[in-house]
C-alpha positions in Angstrom: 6.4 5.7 9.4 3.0 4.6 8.4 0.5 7.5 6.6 -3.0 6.7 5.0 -4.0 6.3 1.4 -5.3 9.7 1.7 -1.9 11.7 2.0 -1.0 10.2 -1.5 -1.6 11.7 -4.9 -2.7 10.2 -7.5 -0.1 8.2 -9.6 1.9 7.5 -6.4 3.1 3.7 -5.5 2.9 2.6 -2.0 2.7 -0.6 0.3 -0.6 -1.8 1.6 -1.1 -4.1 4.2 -3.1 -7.7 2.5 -3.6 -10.9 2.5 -2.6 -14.0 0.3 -5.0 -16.6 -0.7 -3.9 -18.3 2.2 -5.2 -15.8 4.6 -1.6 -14.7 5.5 -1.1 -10.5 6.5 1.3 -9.4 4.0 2.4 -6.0 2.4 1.5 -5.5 -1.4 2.7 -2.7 -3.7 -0.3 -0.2 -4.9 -0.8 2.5 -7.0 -3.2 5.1 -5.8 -5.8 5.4 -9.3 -8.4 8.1 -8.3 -10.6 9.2 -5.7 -14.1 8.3 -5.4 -15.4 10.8 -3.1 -16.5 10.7 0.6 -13.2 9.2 1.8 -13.0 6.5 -0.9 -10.0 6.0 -3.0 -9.3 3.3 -5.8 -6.5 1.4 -5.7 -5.1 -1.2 -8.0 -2.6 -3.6 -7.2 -1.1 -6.8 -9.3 -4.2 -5.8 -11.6 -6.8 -5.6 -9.2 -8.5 -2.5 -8.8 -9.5 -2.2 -5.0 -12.1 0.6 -3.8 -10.7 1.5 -0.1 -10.9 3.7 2.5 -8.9 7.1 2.9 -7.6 6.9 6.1 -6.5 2.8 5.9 -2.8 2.6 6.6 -0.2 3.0 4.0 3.5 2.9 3.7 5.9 5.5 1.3 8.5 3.3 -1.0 11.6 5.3 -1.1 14.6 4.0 -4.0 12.3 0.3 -3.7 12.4 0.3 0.0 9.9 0.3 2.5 10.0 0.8 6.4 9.3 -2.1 8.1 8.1 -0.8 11.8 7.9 -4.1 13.5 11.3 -4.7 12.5 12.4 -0.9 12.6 14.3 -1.4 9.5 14.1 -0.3 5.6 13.1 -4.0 3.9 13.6 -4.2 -0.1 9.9 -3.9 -1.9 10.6 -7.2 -3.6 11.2 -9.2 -0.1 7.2 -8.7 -0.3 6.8 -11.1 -3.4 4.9 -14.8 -2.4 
């Protein structure tokens, strides 16, 4: 159930995949700012403003849930917190 940055508008809040300071792959609420042209978009999330590419995977929050395809399961958005 995963689209790209590019099929949001925006305004729209997503889940994009990241990484914590320790290195560790997690999923991270964003918020799609603007586009920047030739496939770029800017992103912010938890206050950082993140210049990315339009066709990098993200995933639709519906009513604060996400679907969690390794799992094949909705997962609550604020399971994601470290």
């Amino acid at each position: 159930m995963s689209q790209k940055v590019s099929d949001f508008k925006v305004g729209d809040e997503f889940m994009v995949d990241g990484l914590t300071p320790n290195g560790e792959l997690v999923k991270t609420k964003a918020k799609l700012i603007s586009y920047n042209g030739m496939n770029k978009y800017v992103v912010e999330s938890d206050g950082i403003t993140v210049l990315t590419e339009g066709n990098d995977s993200a995933y639709p929050i519906i009513d604060d849930m996400v679907y969690e395809s390794e799992i094949d399961e909705w997962v609550d958005i604020n399971e994601y917190k470290y």
